[in-house]
C-alpha positions as CSV (number, residue, x, y, z in Angstrom):
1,X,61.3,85.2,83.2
2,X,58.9,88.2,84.1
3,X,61.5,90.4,86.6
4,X,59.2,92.9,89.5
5,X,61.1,95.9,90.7
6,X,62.5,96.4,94.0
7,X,62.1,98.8,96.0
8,X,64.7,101.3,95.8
9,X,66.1,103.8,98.8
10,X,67.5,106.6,97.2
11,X,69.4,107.7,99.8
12,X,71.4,105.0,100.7
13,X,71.7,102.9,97.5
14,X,69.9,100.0,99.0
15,X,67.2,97.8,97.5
16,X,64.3,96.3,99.4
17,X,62.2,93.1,98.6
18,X,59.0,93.7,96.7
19,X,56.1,94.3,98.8
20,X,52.5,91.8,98.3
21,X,51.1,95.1,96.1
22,X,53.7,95.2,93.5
23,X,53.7,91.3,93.3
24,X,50.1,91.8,92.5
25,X,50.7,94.4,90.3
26,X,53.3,92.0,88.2
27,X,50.1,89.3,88.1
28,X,47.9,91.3,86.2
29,X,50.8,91.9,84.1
30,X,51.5,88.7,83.0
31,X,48.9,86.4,84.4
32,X,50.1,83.2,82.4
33,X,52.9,83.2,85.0
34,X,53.1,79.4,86.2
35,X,54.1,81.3,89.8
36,X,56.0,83.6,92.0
37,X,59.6,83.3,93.3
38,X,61.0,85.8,96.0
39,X,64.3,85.8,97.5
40,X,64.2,86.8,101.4
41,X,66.0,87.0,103.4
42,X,67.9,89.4,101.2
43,X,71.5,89.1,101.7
44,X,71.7,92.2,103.5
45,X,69.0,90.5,106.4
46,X,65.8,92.2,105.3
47,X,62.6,90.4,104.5
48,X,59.6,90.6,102.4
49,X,56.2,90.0,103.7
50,X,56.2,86.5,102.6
51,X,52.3,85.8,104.2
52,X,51.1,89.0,102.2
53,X,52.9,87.6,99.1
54,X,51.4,84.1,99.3
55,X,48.0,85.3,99.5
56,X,48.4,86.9,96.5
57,X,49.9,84.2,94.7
58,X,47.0,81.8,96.1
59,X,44.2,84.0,95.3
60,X,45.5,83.2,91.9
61,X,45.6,79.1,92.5
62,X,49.9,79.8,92.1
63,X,52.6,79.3,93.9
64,X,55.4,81.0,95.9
65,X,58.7,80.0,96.1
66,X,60.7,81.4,98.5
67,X,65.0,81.3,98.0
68,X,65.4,81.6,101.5
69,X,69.1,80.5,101.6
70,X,70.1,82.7,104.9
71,X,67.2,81.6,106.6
72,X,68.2,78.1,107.8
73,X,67.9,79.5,111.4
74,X,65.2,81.4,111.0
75,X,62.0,78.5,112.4
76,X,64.0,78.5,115.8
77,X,63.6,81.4,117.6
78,X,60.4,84.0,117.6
79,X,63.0,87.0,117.6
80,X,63.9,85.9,114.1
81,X,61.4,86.7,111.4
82,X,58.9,84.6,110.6
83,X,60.3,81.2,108.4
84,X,59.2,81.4,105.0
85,X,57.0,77.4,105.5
86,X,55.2,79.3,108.5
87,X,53.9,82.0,106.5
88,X,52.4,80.4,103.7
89,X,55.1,79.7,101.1
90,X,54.6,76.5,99.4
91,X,58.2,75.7,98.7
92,X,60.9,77.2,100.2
93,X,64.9,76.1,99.5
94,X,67.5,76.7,102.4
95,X,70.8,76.4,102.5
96,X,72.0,74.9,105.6
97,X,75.6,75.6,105.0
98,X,75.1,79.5,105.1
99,X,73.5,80.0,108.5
100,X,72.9,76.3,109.4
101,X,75.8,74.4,110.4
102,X,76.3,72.0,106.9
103,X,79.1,71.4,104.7
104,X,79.1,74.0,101.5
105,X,76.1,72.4,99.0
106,X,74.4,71.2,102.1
107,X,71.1,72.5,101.0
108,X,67.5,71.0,101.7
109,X,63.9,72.2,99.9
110,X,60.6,72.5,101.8
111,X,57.2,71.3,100.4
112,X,53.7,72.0,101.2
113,X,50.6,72.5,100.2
114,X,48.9,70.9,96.9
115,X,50.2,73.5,94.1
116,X,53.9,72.0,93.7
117,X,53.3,68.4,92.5
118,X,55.6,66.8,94.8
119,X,57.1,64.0,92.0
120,X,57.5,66.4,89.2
121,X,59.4,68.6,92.2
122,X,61.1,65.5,93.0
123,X,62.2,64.6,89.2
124,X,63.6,68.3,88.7
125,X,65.7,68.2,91.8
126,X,67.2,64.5,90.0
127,X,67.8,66.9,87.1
128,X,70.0,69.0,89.3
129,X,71.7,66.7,92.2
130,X,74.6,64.3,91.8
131,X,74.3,60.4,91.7
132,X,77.1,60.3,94.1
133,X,76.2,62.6,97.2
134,X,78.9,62.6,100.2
135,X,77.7,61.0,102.9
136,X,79.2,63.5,105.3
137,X,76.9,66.4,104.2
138,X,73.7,64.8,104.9
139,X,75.3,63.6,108.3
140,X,76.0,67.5,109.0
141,X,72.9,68.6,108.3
142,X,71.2,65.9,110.4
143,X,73.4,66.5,113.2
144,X,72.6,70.5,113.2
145,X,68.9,69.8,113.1
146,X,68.9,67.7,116.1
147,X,71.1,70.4,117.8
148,X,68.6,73.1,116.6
149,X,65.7,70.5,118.5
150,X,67.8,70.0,121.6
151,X,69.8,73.5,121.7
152,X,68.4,76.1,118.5
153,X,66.2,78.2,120.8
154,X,69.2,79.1,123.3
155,X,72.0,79.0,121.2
156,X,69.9,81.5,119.1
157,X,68.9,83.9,122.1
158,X,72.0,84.2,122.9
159,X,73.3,85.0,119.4
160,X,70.4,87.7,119.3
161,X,71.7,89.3,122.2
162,X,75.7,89.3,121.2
163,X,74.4,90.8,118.0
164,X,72.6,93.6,120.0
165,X,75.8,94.1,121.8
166,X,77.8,94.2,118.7
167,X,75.3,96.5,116.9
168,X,76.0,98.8,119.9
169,X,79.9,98.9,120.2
170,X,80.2,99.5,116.2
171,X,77.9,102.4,116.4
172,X,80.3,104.2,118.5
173,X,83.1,104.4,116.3
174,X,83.4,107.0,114.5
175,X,82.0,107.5,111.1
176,X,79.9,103.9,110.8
177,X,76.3,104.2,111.2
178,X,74.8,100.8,112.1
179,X,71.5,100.0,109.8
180,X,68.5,98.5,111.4
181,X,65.2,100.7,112.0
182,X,66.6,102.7,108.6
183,X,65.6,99.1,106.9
184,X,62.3,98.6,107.7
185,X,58.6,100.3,107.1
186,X,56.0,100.3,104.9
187,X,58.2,101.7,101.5
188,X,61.1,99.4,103.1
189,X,61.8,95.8,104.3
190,X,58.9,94.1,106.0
191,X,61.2,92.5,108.8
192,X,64.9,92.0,109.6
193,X,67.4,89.4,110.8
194,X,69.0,91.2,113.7
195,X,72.4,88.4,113.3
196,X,73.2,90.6,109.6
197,X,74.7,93.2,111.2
198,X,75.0,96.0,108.8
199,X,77.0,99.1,108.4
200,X,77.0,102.3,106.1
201,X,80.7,103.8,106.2
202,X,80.0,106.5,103.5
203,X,80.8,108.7,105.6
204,X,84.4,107.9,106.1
205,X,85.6,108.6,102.6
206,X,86.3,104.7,102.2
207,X,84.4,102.0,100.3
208,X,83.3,98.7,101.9
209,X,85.1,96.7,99.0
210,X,88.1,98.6,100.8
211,X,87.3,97.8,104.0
212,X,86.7,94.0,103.4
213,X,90.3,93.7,101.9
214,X,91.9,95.3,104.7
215,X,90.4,93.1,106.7
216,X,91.0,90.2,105.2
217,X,94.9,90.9,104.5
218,X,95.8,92.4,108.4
219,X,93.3,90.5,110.9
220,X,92.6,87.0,108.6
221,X,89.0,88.7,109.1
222,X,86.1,87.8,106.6
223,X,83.1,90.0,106.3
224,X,79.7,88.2,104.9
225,X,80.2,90.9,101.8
226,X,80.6,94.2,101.4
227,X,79.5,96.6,98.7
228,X,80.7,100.4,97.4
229,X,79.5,101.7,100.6
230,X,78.6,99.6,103.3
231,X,80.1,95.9,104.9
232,X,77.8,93.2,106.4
233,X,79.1,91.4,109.5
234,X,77.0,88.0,109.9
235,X,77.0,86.3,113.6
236,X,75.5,83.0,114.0
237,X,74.3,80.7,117.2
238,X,78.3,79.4,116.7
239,X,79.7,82.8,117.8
240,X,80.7,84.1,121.3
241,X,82.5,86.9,123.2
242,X,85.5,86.0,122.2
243,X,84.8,86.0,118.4
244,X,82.8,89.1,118.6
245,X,85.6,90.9,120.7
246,X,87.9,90.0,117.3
247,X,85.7,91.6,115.1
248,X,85.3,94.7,117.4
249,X,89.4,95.2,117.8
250,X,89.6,94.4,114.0
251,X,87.1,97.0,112.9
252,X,88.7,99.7,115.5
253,X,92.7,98.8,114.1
254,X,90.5,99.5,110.3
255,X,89.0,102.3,111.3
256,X,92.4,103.7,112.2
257,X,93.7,102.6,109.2
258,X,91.7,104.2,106.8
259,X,92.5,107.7,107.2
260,X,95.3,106.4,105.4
261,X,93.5,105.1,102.4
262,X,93.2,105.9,98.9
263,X,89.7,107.9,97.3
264,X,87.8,104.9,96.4
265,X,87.0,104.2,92.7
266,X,83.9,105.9,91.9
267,X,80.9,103.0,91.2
268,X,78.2,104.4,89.2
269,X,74.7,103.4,90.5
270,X,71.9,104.1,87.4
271,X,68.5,104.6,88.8
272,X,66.6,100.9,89.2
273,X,64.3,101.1,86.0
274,X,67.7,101.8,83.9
275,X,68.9,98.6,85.3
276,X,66.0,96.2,83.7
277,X,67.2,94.3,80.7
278,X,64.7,93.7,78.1
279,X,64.6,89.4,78.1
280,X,64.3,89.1,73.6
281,X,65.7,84.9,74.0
282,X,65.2,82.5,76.3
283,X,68.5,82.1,78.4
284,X,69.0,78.8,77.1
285,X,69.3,79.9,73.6
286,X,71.5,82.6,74.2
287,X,74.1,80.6,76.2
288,X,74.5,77.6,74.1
289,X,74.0,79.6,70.7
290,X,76.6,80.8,68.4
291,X,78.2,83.5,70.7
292,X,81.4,86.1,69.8
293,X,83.4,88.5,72.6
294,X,83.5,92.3,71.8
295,X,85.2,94.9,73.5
296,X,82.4,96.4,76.4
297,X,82.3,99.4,74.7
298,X,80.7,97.9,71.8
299,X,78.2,95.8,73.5
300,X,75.0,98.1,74.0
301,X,72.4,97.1,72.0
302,X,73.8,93.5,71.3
303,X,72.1,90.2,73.0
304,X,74.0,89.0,76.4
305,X,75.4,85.3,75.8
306,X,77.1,85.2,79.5
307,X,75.7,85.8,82.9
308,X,77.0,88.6,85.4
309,X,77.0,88.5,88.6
310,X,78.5,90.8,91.5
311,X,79.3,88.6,94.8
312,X,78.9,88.5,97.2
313,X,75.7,88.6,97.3
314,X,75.5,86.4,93.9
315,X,72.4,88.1,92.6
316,X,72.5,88.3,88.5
317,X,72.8,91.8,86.7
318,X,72.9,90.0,83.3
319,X,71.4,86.8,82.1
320,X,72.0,85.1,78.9
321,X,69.1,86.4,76.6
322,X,68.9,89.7,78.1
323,X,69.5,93.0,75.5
324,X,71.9,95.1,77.2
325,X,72.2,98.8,77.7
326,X,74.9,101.6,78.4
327,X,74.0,102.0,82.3
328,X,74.0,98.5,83.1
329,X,77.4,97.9,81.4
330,X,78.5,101.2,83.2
331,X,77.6,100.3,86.3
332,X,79.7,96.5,86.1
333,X,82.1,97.9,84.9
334,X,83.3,100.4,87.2
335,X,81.9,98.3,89.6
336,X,84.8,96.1,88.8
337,X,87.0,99.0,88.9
338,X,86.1,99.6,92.4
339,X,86.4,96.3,93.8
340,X,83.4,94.2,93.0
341,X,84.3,90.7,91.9
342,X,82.3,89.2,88.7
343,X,83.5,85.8,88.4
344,X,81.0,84.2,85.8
345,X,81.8,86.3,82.4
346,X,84.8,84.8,80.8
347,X,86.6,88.0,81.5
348,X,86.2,88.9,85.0
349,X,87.7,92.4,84.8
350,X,84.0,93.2,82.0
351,X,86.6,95.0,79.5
352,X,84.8,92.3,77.0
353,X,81.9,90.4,77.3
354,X,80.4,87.2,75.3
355,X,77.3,88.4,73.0
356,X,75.0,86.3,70.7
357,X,76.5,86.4,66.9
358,X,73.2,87.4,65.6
359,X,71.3,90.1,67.3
């Protein structure tokens, strides 16, 4: 894989999908790429300019993918940004089960177009799927599309407009700045999904891994993720007052709470370009190779065996293949220190880490 650069805010640690330019800029860099795939939504909420992005990719005769797993909502109300099939994409997956109303795995792909050969899409997904779905996650998903038919356009206006309220009532306690216009323009995020409600608390002395436990333990409250200085509180068309009062009370008894708390575990953020591996295997190779665990400290320089991956958001550091360096491994591991949680290396704490035997 060929990896483009997001862009990066400096000033509050916070990427941004690639814009159409730099995606162009990556296709004169390797033009043997067989396409282009783009995550957005982001899981923060922001958005790239997925119509700019697919006119790049077709002036080329390539596809665009789209991962647009929070965006199960987002073809049912014209407050939302604009769904990834509507703007030129020629395949786009969705995960229903996210901001949709499936079972977990209830997750559907979207074809178009006459780049993607639809059986050779069709025999890769057979690759991937079970021969023994359940029953009852097909029967969700069909019963929230009809609901999104018969219902999506209110249910979603009305989720739009508790979010606005909620936006506004966590911006008045003290210390939590409520992002929104700071996320988009033309160096930022091309659009945003107003129902990701998220909040820098930085300035509270307290990190968001902190806040999310604290919530979790006192008010049985789960945030959509948090990070070293920010949490993300995700509504949906299934929220109402009552729900969104809980999360108002919870955040104000927190609030209170952490003047109380321990200096968070410093998390040490490398500038972006220090954070691209250098891919010397394909993944496959490196993974089911002969492999060998050293101590982290030992690992710069050697070939990555194991993936790693913060979540939430789920977004890969590492892959299998990659050569790794002292500031990524830095930045995992006091990442872990601090409270992010790596579950796929074999040791989930990154005090060792699986390597290739030879190289």
């Amino acid at each position: 894989p060929r990896w483009i650069t997001p862009r990066w805010d400096t000033q509050r640690h916070i990427s941004h999908p690639p814009s159409p330019e730099q995606v162009e800029q990556t296709w004169r860099e390797h033009p043997e790429a067989a396409g282009a795939l783009i995550v957005s939504p982001s899981p923060y909420g922001t958005c790239a300019d997925i119509g700019g992005i697919a006119r790049v990719c077709h002036r080329r005769g390539k596809p665009l993918i789209v991962d647009e797993a929070w965006g199960a909502h987002l073809p049912f109300h014209e407050r939302l940004p604009t769904w990834a099939m509507d703007a030129g994409a020629d395949v786009c997956v969705v995960s229903v089960h996210k901001m949709g109303a499936g079972f977990e795995q209830g997750s559907v792909f979207h074809l178009q177009g006459t780049l993607v050969d639809p059986e050779r899409l069709s025999a890769c997904a057979d690759l991937l799927m079970t021969t023994s779905p359940n029953v009852m996650v097909y029967a969700a998903m069909d019963g929230w599309r009809r609901q999104m038919v018969e219902h999506g356009h209110e249910l979603l206006a009305s989720a739009l407009d508790l979010a606005a309220g909620v936006r506004s009532e966590i911006a008045r306690i003290p210390g939590l700045e409520v992002l929104e216009e700071q996320l988009l323009g033309v160096e930022a995020s091309h659009d945003l999904d107003r129902l990701q409600v998220l909040v820098d608390i930085s300035s509270t002395g307290t990190s968001g891994y902190q806040a999310a436990d604290w919530l979790r333990e006192h008010k049985q409250l789960d945030l959509g993720m948090s990070d070293h200085r920010r949490f993300l509180a995700t509504l949906s068309f299934a929220d109402r007052d009552l729900t969104a009062e809980r999360l108002l009370s919870s955040l104000v008894a927190w609030r209170a709470a952490a003047e109380g708390f321990p200096r968070p575990r410093p998390l040490y953020v490398p500038p972006p370009r220090q954070l691209e591996l250098e891919s010397v295997m394909l993944p496959r190779d490196a993974f089911f190779g002969e492999v060998e665990t050293i101590a982290v400290e030992d690992a710069p320089g050697r070939v990555a065996a194991e993936q790693v991956t913060p979540y939430p958001p789920g977004i890969p550091v590492v892959v299998p293949g990659e050569r790794l360096t002292r500031p990524v491994l830095d930045y995992l591991r006091s990442g872990a220190e601090a409270g992010m949680t790596l579950p796929d290396p074999a040791d989930p704490s990154l005090r060792s880490i699986r390597v290739t035997a030879h190289g």
